[in-house]
C-alpha positions as CSV (number, residue, x, y, z in Angstrom):
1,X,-14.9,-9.9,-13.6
2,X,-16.9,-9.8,-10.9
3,X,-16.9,-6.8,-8.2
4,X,-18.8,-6.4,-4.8
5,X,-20.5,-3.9,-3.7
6,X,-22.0,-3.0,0.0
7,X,-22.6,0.8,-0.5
8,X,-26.2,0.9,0.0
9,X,-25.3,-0.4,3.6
10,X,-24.5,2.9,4.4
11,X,-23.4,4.5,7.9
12,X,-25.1,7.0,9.5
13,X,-22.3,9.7,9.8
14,X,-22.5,13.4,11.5
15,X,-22.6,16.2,9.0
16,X,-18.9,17.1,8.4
17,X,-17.5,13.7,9.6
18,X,-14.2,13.4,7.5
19,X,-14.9,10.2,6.3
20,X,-15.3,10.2,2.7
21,X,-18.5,7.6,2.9
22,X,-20.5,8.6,-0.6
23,X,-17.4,7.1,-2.4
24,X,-18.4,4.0,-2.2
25,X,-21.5,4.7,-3.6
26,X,-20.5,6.7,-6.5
27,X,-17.6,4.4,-7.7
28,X,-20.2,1.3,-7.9
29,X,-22.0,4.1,-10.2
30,X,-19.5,4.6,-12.2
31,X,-18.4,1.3,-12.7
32,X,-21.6,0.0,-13.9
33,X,-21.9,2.8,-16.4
34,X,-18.4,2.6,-17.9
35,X,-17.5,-1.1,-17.3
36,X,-20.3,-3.4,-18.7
37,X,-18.0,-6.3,-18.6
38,X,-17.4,-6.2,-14.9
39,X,-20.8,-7.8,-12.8
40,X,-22.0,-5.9,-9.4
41,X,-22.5,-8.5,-6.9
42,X,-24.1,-8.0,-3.5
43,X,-22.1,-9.9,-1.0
44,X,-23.6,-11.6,1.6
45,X,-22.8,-10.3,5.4
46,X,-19.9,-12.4,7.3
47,X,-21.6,-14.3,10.3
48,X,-20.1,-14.8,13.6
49,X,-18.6,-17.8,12.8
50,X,-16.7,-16.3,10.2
51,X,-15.5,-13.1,12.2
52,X,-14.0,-15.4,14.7
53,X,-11.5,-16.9,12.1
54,X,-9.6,-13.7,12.6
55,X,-11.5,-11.7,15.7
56,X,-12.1,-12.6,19.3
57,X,-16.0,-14.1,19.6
58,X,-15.9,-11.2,22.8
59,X,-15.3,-8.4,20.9
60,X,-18.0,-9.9,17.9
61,X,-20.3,-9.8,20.7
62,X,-19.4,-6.8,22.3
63,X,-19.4,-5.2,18.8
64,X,-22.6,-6.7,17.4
65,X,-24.6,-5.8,20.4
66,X,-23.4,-1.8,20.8
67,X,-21.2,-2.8,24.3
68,X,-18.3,-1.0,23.0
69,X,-17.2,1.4,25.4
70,X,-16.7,4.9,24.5
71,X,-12.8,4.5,24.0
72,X,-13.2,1.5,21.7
73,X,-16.2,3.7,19.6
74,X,-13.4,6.3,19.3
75,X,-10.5,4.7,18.7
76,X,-12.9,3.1,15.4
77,X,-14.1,6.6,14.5
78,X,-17.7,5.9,13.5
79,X,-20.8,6.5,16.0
80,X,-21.5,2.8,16.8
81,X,-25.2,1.9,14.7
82,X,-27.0,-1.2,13.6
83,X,-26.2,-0.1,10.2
84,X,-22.4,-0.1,11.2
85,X,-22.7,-3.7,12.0
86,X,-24.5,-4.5,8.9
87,X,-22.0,-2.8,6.8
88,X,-19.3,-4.4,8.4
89,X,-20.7,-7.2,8.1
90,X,-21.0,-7.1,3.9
91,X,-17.6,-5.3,3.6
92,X,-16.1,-8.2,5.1
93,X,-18.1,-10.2,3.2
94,X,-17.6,-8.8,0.2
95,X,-13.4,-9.8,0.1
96,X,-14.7,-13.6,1.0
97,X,-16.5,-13.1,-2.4
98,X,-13.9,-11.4,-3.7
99,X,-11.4,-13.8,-2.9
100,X,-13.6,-17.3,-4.0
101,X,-14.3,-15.2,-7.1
102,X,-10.8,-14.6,-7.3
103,X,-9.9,-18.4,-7.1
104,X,-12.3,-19.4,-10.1
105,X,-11.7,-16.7,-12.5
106,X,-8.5,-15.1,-11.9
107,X,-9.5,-11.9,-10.4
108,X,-12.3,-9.9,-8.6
109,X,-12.8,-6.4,-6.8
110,X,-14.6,-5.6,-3.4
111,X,-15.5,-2.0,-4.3
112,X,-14.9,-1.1,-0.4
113,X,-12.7,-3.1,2.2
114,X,-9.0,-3.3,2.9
115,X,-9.9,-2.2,6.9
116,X,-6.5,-3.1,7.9
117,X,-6.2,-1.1,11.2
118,X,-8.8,-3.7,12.8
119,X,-7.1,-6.6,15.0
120,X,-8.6,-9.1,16.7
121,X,-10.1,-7.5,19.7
122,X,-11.0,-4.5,18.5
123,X,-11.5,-2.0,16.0
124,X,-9.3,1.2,15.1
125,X,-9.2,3.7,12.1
126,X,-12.3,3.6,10.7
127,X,-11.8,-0.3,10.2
128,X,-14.5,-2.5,12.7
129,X,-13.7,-6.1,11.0
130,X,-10.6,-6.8,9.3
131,X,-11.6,-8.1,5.7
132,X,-8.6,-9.2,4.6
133,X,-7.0,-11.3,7.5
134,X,-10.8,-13.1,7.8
135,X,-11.3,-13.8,3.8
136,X,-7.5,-15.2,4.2
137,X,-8.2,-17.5,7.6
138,X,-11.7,-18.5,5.6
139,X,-10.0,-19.4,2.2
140,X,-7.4,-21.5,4.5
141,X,-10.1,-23.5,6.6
142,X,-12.6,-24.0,3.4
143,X,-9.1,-25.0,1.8
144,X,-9.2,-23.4,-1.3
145,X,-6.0,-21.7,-0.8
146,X,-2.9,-22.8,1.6
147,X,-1.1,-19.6,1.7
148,X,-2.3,-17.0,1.2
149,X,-0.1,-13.3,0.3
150,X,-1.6,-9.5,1.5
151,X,-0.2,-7.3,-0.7
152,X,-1.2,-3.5,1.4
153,X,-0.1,-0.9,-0.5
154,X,-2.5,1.4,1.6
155,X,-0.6,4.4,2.6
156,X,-1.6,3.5,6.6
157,X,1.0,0.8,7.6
158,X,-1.8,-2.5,8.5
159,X,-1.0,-2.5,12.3
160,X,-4.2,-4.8,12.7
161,X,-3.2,-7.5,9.9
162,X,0.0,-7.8,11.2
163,X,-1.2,-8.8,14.7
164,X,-3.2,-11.4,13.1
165,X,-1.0,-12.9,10.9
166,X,2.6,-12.0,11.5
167,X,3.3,-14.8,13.4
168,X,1.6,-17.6,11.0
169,X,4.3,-18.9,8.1
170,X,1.3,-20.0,6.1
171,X,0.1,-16.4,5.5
172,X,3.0,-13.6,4.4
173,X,1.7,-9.4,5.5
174,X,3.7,-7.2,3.0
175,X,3.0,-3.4,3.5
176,X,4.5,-0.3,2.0
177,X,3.1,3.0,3.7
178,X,4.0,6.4,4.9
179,X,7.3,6.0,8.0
180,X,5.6,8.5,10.2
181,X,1.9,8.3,9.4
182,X,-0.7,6.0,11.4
183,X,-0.7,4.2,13.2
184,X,2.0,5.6,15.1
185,X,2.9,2.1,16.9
186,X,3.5,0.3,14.4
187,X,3.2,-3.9,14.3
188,X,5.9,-5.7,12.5
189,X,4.5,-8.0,10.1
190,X,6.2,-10.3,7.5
191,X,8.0,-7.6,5.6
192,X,7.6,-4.0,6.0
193,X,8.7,-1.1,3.7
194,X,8.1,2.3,5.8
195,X,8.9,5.5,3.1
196,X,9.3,9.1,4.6
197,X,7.1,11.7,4.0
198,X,7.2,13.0,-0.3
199,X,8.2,10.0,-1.5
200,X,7.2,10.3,-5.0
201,X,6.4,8.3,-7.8
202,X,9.9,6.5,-9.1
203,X,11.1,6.4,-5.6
204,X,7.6,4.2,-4.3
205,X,7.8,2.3,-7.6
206,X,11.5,1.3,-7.0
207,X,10.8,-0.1,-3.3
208,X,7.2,-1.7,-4.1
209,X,10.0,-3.3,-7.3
210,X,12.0,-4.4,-4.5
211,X,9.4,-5.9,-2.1
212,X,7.6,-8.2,-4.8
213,X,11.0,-9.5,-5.2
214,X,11.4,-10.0,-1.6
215,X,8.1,-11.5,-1.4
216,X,8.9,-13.9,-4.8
217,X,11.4,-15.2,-3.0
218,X,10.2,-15.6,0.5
219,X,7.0,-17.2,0.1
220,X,4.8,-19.2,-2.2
221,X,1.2,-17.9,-2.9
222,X,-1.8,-19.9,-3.8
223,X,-3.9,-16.3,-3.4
224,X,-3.2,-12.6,-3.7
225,X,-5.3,-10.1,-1.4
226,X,-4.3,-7.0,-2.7
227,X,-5.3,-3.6,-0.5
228,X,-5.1,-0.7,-2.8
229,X,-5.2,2.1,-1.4
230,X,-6.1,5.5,-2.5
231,X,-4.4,7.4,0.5
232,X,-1.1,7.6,-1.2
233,X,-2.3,10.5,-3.3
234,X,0.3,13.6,-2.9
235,X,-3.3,15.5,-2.8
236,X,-4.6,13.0,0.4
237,X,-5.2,14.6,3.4
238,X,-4.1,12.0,5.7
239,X,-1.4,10.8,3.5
240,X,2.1,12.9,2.9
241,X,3.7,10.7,0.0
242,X,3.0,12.6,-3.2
243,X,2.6,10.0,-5.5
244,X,0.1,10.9,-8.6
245,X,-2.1,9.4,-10.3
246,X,0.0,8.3,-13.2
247,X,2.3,6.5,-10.4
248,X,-0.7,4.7,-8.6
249,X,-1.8,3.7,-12.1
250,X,1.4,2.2,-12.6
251,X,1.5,0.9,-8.8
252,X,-1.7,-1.0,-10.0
253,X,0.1,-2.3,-13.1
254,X,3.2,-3.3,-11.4
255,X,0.9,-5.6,-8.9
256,X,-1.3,-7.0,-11.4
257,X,1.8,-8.3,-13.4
258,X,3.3,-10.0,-10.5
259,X,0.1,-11.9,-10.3
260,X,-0.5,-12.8,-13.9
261,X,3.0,-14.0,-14.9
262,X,2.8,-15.8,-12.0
263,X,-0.6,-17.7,-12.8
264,X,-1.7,-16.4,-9.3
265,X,-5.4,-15.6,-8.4
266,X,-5.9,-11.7,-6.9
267,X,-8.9,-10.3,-5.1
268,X,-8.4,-6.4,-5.0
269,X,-9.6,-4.0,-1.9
270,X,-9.9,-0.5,-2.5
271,X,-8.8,0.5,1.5
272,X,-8.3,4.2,2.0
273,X,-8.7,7.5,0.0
274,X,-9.5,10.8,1.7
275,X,-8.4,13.6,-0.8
276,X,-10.7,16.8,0.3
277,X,-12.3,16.4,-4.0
278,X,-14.0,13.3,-4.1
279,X,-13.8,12.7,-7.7
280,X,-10.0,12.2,-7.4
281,X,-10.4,9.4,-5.1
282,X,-13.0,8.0,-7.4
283,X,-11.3,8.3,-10.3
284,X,-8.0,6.3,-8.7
285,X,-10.1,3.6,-7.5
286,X,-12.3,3.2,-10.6
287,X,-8.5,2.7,-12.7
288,X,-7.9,0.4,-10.0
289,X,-10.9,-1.5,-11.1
290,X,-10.7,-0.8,-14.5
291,X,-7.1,-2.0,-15.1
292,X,-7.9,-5.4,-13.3
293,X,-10.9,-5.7,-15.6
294,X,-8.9,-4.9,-18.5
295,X,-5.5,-7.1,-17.6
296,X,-7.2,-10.2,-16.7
297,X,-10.6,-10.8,-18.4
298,X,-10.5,-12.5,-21.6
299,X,-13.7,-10.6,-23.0
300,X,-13.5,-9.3,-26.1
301,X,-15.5,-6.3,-25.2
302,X,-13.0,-5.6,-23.1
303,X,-9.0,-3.9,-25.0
304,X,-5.9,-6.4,-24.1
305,X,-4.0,-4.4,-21.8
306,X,-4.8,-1.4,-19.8
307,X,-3.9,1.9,-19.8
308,X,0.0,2.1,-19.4
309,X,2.5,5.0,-18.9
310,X,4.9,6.4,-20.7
311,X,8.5,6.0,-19.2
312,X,7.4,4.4,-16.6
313,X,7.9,0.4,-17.1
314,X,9.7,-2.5,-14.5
């Protein structure tokens, strides 16, 4: 399996900026220490022409240049920088890589991504470009996949992706996130599943159970883009669900099925995690990682089947 990595693209963040940044940086670590069978790929950066499959050439510019205004560098979170555009720029990337990776092999991993809040003029919630909406438009025009499914399980509802896609047939938005977290205005995309505040782990399961049957018989995928977000940790601090880590593990499981009885390619994005002890939001992403590895490679090296749950099956 391949996974791509941009964390050496860092950002340049103030000391105490609640952006957990070093993640990135320290999952790609751990990855290539305990996953030999999974190869880090450096993804190349999305050029204009790519961006504007899913983004207004204007705001590109705009972007690209450091004409943001004040608001629109707020509303994204991060102090606008060259190296902001750069790792935009590979992030984005690195889902197109994902999802061509995907489409020969079965599965692939950007070890970042899933910036969901992004629309197409402009950038909101720490998410500049949105990854997923351009790696969909992109696999569409190179026509490698006709329809294409977004599977965000990110615990922020993805406002941005809906606004791109939600009125295109040939793409179907599914998200399953917090009621009354952000973004407070919410978008309607193809089918949304809003949960109130403690949802826990049976409950989640049972609607996410629900929604891939919705989603089975609503629309036909060629392509999975799966956001999986970290965020819905009952230890997150911008999350209030209280799934754990079992339950995400089996969220993971749950996904990954759908897609392999199904014969259906899947690129994975990791999208939020922001728990206060960074090793927790590593370690969910990393089984993330590790059970796509594990479920869909045909290595030997690597075990059949990854690892499961007790109790907790569909």
């Amino acid at each position: 399996m391949q996974a791509f990595y941009s964390d050496h693209f860092a950002l340049p963040l103030p000391s105490g900026h609640r952006f957990p940044m070093h993640k990135y940086r320290l999952l790609r670590e751990r990855v290539a220490a305990e996953l030999p069978f999974v190869r880090l790929c450096e993804p190349e950066a999305a050029p204009d022409g790519v961006l504007a499959l899913a983004h207004a050439p204007a705001y590109i510019e705009r972007f690209a240049r450091g004409r943001l205004s004040a608001a629109e560098v707020r509303a994204i979170g991060f102090p606008w920088s060259e190296q902001m555009v750069e790792r935009s720029r590979r992030s984005t990337g690195a889902t197109i890589g994902a999802c061509r990776a995907a489409l020969r092999e079965g599965v692939a991993v950007n070890l970042a991504g899933g910036t969901h809040h992004a629309s197409a003029e402009r950038g909101e919630g720490f998410c500049c470009f949105n990854d997923a909406a351009v790696a969909a438009r992109l696999m569409q025009a190179e026509r490698c996949a006709a329809r294409v499914a977004i599977i965000d399980l990110d615990v922020h509802q993805g406002n941005g992706t809906a606004a791109i896609l939600g009125g295109d047939d040939s793409v179907f938005t599914l998200s399953v996130h917090g009621e009354h977290n952000f973004p407070f205005r919410k978008v309607a995309g193809h089918l949304d599943v809003a949960l109130p505040d403690g949802t826990d782990d049976a409950t989640y399961l049972d609607a996410l159970d629900r929604a891939l049957d919705a989603l089975d018989a609503r629309f036909g995928a060629d392509l999975l883009i799966y956001l999986a977000g970290a965020d819905v940790y009952h230890a997150d601090r911008l999350g209030r669900l209280a799934l754990t880590a079992a339950g995400i593990a089996e969220r993971d499981r749950r996904v990954f099925d759908y897609a392999r009885r199904r014969g259906l390619p899947i690129a994975v994005a990791m999208a939020g995690g922001y728990c206060p002890r960074i090793d927790e939001i590593v370690e969910i992403h990393f089984n993330t990682v590790e059970a796509a590895a594990r479920l869909f490679s045909p290595s030997p090296t690597a075990p059949d089947s990854a690892r499961t749950l007790t109790g907790m099956r569909r």
